[in-house]
Every structure is written in structure tokens, then in C-alpha cells.
C-alpha positions as CSV (number, residue, x, y, z in Angstrom):
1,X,0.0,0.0,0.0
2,X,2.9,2.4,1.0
3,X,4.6,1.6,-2.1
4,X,1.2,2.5,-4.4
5,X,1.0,5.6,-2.7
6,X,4.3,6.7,-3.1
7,X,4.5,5.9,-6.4
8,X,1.1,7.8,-6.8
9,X,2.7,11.2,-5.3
10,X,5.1,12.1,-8.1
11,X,2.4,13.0,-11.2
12,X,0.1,14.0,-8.4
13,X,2.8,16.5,-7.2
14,X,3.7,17.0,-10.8
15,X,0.4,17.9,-11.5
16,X,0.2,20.7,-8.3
17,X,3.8,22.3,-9.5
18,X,2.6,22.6,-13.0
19,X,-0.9,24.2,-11.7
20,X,1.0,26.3,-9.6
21,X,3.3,27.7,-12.5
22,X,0.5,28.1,-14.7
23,X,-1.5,30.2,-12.2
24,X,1.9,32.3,-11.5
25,X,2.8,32.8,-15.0
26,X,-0.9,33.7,-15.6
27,X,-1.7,36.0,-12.6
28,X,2.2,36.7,-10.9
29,X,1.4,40.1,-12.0
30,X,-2.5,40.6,-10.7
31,X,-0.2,38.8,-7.0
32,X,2.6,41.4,-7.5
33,X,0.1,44.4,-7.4
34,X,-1.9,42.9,-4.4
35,X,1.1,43.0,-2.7
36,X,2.4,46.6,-4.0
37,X,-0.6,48.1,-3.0
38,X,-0.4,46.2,0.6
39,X,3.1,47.9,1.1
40,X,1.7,51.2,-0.1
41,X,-1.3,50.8,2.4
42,X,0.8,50.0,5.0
43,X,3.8,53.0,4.6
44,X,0.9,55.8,3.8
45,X,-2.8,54.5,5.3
46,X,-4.1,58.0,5.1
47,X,-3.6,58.6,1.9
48,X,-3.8,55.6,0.0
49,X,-6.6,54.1,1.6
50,X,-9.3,56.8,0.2
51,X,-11.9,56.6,-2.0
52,X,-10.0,59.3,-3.3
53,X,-6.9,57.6,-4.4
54,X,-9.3,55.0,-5.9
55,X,-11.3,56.9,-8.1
56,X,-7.8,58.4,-9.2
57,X,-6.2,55.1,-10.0
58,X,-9.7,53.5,-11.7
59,X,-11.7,56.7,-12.8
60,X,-9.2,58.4,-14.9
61,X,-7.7,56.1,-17.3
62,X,-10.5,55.1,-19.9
63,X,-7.9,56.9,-22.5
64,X,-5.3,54.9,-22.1
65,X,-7.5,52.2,-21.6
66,X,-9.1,53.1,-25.2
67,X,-5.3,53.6,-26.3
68,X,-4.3,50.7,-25.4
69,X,-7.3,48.1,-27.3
70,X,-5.7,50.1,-30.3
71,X,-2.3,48.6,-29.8
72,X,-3.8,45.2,-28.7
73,X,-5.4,45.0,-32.2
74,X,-2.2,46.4,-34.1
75,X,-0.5,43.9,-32.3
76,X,-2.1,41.0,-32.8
77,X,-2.0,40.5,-36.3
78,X,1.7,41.1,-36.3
79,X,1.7,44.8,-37.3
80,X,3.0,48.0,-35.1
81,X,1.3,51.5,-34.8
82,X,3.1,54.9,-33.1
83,X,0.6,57.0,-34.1
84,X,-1.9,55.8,-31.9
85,X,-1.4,59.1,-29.1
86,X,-1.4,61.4,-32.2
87,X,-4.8,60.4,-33.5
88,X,-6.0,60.5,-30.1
89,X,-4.8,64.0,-29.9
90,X,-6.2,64.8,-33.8
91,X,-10.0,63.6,-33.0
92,X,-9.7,65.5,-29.3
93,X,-8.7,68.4,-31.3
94,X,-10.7,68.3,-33.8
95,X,-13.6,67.6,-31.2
96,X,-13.0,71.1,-29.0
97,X,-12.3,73.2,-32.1
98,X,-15.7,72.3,-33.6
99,X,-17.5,72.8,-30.3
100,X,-15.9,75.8,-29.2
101,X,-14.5,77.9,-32.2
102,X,-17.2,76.9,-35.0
103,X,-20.0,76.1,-32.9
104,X,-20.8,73.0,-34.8
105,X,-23.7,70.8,-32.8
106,X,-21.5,68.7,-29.7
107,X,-23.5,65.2,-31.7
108,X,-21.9,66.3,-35.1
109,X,-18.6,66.7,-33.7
110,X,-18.0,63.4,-31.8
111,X,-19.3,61.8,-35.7
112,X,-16.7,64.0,-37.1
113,X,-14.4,63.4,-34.3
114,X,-14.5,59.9,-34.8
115,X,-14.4,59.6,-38.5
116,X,-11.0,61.8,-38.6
117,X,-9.8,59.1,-36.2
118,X,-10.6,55.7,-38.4
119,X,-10.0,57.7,-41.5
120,X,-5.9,58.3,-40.0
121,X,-5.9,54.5,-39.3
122,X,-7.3,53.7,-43.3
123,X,-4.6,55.9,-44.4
124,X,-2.0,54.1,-42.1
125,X,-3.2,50.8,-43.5
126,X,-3.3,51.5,-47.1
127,X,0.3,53.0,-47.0
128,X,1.3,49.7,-44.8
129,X,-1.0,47.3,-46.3
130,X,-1.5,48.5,-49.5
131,X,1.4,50.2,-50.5
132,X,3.9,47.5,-48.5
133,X,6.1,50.6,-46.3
134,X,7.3,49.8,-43.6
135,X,5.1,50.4,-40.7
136,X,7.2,52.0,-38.0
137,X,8.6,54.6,-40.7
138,X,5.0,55.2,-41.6
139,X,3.4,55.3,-38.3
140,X,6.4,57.3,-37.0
141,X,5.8,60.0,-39.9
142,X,1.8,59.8,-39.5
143,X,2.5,60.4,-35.8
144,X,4.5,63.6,-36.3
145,X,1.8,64.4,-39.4
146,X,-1.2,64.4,-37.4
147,X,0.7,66.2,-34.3
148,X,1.0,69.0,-36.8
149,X,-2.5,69.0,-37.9
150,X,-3.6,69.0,-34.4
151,X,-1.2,72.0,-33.8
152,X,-2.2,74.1,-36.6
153,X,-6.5,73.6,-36.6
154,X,-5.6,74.9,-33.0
155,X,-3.6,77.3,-33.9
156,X,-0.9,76.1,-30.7
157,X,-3.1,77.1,-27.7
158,X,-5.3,74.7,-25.8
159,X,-9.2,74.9,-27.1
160,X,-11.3,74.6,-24.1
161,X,-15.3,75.0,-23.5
162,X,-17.0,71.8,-23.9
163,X,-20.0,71.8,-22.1
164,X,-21.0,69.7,-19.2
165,X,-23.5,67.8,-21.0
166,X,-20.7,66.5,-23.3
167,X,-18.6,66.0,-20.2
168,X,-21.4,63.7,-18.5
169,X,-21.0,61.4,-21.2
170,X,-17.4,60.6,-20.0
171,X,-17.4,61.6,-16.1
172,X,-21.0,60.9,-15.2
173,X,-20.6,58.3,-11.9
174,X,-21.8,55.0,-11.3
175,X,-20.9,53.4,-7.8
176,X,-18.1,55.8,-7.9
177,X,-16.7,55.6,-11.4
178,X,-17.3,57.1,-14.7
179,X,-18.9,56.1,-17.2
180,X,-15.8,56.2,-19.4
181,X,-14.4,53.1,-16.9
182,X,-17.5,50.8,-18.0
183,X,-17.2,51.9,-21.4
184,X,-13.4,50.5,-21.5
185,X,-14.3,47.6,-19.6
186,X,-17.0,46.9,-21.8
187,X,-14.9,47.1,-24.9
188,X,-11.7,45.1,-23.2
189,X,-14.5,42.1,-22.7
190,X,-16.1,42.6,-25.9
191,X,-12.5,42.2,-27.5
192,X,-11.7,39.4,-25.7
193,X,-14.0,37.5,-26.3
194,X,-14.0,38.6,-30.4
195,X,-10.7,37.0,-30.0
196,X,-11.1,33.8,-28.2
197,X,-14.2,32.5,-29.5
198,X,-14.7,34.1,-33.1
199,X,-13.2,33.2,-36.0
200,X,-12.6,36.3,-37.0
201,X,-10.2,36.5,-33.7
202,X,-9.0,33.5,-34.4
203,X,-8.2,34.9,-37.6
204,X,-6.5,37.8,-36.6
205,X,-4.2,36.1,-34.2
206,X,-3.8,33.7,-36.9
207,X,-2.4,36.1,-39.6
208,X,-0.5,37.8,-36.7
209,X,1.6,34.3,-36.1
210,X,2.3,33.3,-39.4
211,X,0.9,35.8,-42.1
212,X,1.7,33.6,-45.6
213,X,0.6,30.4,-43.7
214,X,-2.9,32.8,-43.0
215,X,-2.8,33.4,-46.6
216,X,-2.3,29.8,-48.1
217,X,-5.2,28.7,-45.9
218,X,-7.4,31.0,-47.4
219,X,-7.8,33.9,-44.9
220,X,-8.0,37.2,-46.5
221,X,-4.8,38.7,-44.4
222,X,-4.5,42.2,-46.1
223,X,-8.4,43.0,-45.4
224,X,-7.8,42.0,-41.7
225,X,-4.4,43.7,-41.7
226,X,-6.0,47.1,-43.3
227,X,-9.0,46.6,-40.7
228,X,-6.7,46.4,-37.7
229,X,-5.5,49.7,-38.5
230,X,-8.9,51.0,-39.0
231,X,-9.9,50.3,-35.7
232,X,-7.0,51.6,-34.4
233,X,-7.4,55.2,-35.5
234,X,-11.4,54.5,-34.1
235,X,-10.3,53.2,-30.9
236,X,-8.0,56.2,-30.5
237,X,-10.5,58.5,-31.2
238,X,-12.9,57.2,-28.8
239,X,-9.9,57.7,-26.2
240,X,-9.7,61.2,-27.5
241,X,-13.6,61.9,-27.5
242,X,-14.0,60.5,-24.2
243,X,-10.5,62.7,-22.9
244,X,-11.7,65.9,-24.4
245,X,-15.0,65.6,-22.7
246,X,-13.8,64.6,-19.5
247,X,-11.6,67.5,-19.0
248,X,-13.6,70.0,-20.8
249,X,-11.2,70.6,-24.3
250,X,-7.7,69.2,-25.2
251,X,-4.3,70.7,-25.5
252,X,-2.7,69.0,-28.9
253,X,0.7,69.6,-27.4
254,X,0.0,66.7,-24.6
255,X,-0.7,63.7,-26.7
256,X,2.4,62.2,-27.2
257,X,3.0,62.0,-23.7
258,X,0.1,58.7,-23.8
259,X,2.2,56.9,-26.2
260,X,4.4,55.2,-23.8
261,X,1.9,54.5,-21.3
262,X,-0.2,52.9,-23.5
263,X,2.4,50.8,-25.4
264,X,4.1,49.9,-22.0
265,X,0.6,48.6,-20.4
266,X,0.1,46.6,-24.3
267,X,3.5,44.7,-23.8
268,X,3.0,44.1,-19.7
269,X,-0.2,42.7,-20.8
270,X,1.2,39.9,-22.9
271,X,2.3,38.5,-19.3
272,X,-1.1,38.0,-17.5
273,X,-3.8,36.0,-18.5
274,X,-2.2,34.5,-21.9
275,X,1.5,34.9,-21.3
276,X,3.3,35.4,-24.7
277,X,0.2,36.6,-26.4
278,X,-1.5,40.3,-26.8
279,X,-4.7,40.2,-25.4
280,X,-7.3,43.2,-24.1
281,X,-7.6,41.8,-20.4
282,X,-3.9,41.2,-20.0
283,X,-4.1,45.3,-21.2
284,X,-6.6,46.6,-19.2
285,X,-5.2,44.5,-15.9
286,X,-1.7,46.1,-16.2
287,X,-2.9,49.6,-17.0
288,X,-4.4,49.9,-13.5
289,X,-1.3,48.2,-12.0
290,X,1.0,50.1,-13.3
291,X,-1.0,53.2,-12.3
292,X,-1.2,51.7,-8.9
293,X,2.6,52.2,-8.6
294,X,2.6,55.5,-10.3
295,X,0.0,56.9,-7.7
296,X,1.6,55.5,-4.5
297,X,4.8,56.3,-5.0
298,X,4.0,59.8,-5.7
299,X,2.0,59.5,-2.3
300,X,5.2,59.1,-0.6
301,X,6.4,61.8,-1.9
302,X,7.9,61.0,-5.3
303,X,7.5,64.0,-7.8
304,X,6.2,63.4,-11.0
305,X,9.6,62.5,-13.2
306,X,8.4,59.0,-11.3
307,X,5.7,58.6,-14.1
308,X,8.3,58.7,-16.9
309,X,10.8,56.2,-15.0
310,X,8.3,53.9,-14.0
311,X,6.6,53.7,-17.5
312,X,9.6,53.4,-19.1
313,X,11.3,50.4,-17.1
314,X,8.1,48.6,-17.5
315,X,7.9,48.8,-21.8
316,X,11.6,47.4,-21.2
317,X,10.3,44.8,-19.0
318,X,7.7,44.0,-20.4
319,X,9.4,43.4,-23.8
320,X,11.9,41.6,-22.6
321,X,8.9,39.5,-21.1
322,X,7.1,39.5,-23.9
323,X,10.2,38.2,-26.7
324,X,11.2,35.2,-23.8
325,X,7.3,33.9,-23.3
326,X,7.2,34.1,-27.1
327,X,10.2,32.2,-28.0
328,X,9.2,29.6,-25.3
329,X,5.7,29.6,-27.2
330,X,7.1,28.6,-30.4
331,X,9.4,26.1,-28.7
332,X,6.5,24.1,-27.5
């Protein structure tokens, strides 16, 4: 009997180790920010723990949240977008200087709004897609393009004056939180499950691991390439609609400071959930991690070059994450 049961404990504790890493590999981030907001708690109670420094870590980051399904989708089918902050920036422009300076209906605008922002994401794909240039080059010049756009329609001064009936569309509270939280959280499901369960997500991620294999099997690869960058430039321009609104106009000179954020939380993601993969929930967890560490170390005091150093040591973690669950991917 002794000798069944100890030859019964090695796949049985087999079986717990492998659980265990799966669950670590899967969630060691969603862990890691338990226990950073524990230490935070514990070094500043009367600060952190508020309802206050709640609403400020999960009320106020529908753009990059918004920002960040745009790079998902780029991502996924193997292609790269930087213009993603600077068609943000272009449709929150756009937005304001409609409302405020032309006095064009606040409905109309967001339509217009929007439609600049898919329109910048067909031109990015028909250049990529269409024309076969490189994407970073293009996106890199479509970045600085639209920044300049932004700039002039503006004429380099911040457009403000939105009303707060627009404004309620973005900052209106439920249990606490915006509207523009459910509306990312919505949208992060909604992706997610596109992607797991449909085949045109199964498509996407299909062309985005092996693009000629995609093609030989009969997937139409440019229309889903051209369509990621469509939605792209619309989910920017939601981020940029809901931004505007929330804050009451936009200042084109600020958007490229969401680029990093956004693409830093995109690659984190590829560690939670799915490791090795892009995928919305993986995004949407680490944007309100790393804003967790963001928001309590400047409650200890930190100043806010903390932002830029934290944001930027996680997009090189999280690529170097990224490139090692990946290669360990393909060696399975």
C-alpha cells in the first residue's frame, strides 16, 4: 500500500507544480500588485486608503485604456502602430475646435471626431497594407503628421469650453466611477472574447503568427491587416472623445506623452492572462497596475519624473517578457 501511494505522489505533485506555475505565469502580476498596494497601504494608510486615491487610480484612465485596445489589435495580427497618441490627440482636437471655435452641434462633432480618427488609421493601413512601407517609418511620420495637424486647426493654444452635458458622457458616476471606466471595460470584454471565441479573432491572431501560412489557408490577411488599422485610429479617437469631454477641451501639445503608457501597459499585458500573447484583459489589468505604482509612490512623496521612470522600465520589461514567453511559445 505504502509503495502505491508513493508511487502515486510524483504526477500528483507533478500535476500541483505545473498548476502552480500556470497560475503564477498567468496571474504573478495581478499577486505582485496585491502585494504593492499592501506595502503602499501599509507606509501611507491616510492617503492611500481613500476613496479618493481610488477613483484616481480607476476613474481616470478610460484613454489609455481606449489607447491601449488600439495597440492590442495592431499587435495582434503582427503589425506596429506609433501613431496611436497622435490620432487621439487629432480627433480631441478636432472635437474642441468644432465645439468651441465653429460652434458646430457637440453630436456632429463626436461623428466628425470619430471619423477623422478611423479615417488616419485607413490611411495608415493603405500606405502599410497596400502600399507595403514599412510600418514603424510610416506610423512614426503619421505620428508627427497628425501632431502638426492638431497643432495648426488649434492654432498652438489649448481649445477649451466643452460643455458639461458632453462632459457627462465621460465623467458621469456610477458606484463611484465614470462612465468612461464601464465603457473600457465593456470594450476590453467585448475584445476578448472577439478574440477567443470568433473566428474572425482567431483569424486575426492567426495572420499575426504566421501571415503567408494565413494566406495559403485561405484567410483574407490584407483586409484584416488594413481593418486592424482602422480600428485603431477608431479606438483612438474614442480615447480622444472621451478625454476631451472629460476634462472640458484638449491641448494638442499633450498627446504624445500617452504613447508610452499605453504601449508599455500593451506589452506588460502579454504577461497576465495568456503569457506570450497580446490580449485586451492582460491590457486593461496592467494599465491599472501600473497606475497603482505610479500613484503610490507619488504619495510618498515621489515628484512626477516617477511617471516617466516607472513607464519606461516597465515597456523594457515588459518586452523583454514578452520576446522570452514568445520564444518559449514557439518552442513548444
Amino acid at each position: 500500500m505504502s509503495t502505491t501511494l508513493s508511487a502515486s505522489r510524483p504526477p500528483e505533485q507533478s500535476a500541483a507544480r505545473s498548476l502552480r506555475r500556470r497560475i503564477t505565469s498567468r496571474y504573478g502580476i495581478v499577486v505582485v500588485w496585491i502585494a504593492m498596494s499592501a506595502i503602499f497601504a501599509a507606509l501611507a494608510p491616510q492617503t492611500f486608503l481613500t476613496f479618493g486615491t481610488f477613483q484616481t487610480i480607476f476613474g481616470s484612465q478610460s484613454t489609455l485604456v481606449f489607447l491601449g485596445m488600439a495597440a492590442v489589435c495592431i499587435f495582434v495580427v503582427g503589425e506596429f502602430d506609433l501613431s496611436i497618441a497622435s490620432m487621439m490627440g487629432l480627433s480631441a482636437t478636432v472635437l474642441a475646435v468644432l465645439v468651441v471655435n465653429q460652434g458646430v452641434p457637440e453630436w456632429l462633432a463626436v461623428i466628425i471626431a470619430l471619423v477623422v480618427g478611423a479615417a488616419a488609421g485607413a490611411v495608415n493601413g493603405f500606405v502599410i497594407v497596400r502600399l507595403g512601407i514599412d510600418p514603424i517609418v510610416t506610423t512614426l511620420g503619421m505620428s508627427v503628421l497628425l501632431l502638426g495637424v492638431a497643432q495648426a486647426i488649434s492654432n498652438l493654444v489649448a481649445v477649451t469650453g466643452l460643455s458639461f452635458g458632453l462632459a457627462n458622457l465621460a465623467v458621469y458616476n456610477i458606484l463611484g466611477l465614470p462612465l468612461a471606466f464601464y465603457y473600457g471595460l465593456i470594450v476590453a470584454i467585448i475584445f476578448a472574447l472577439v478574440l477567443a471565441f470568433t473566428p474572425l479573432g482567431r483569424h486575426m491572431t492567426f495572420v499575426g503568427a504566421n501571415r503567408e501560412v494565413a494566406r495559403l489557408s485561405g484567410i483574407p490577411v490584407q483586409r484584416i491587416r488594413y481593418g486592424a488599422y482602422v480600428f485603431s485610429g477608431l479606438s483612438s479617437a474614442v480615447a480622444g472623445v472621451l478625454l476631451a469631454a472629460s476634462v472640458g477641451g484638449f491641448d494638442s501639445s499633450t498627446s504624445g506623452s500617452y504613447l508610452l503608457p499605453a504601449l508599455a501597459a500593451t506589452f506588460l499585458g502579454t504577461a497576465v492572462v495568456r503569457p506570450g500573447t497580446f490580449n485586451p484583459i492582460g491590457t486593461l489589468i496592467t494599465i491599472y497596475f501600473l497606475v497603482t505604482g505610479i500613484v503610490g509612490l507619488q504619495l510618498l512623496g515621489y515628484s512626477s519624473w516617477v511617471s516617466n521612470v516607472f513607464y519606461g522600465a516597465a515597456l523594457i520589461i515588459a518586452v523583454t517578457i514578452s520576446t522570452i514567453a514568445r520564444s518559449r511559445l514557439l518552442r513548444r
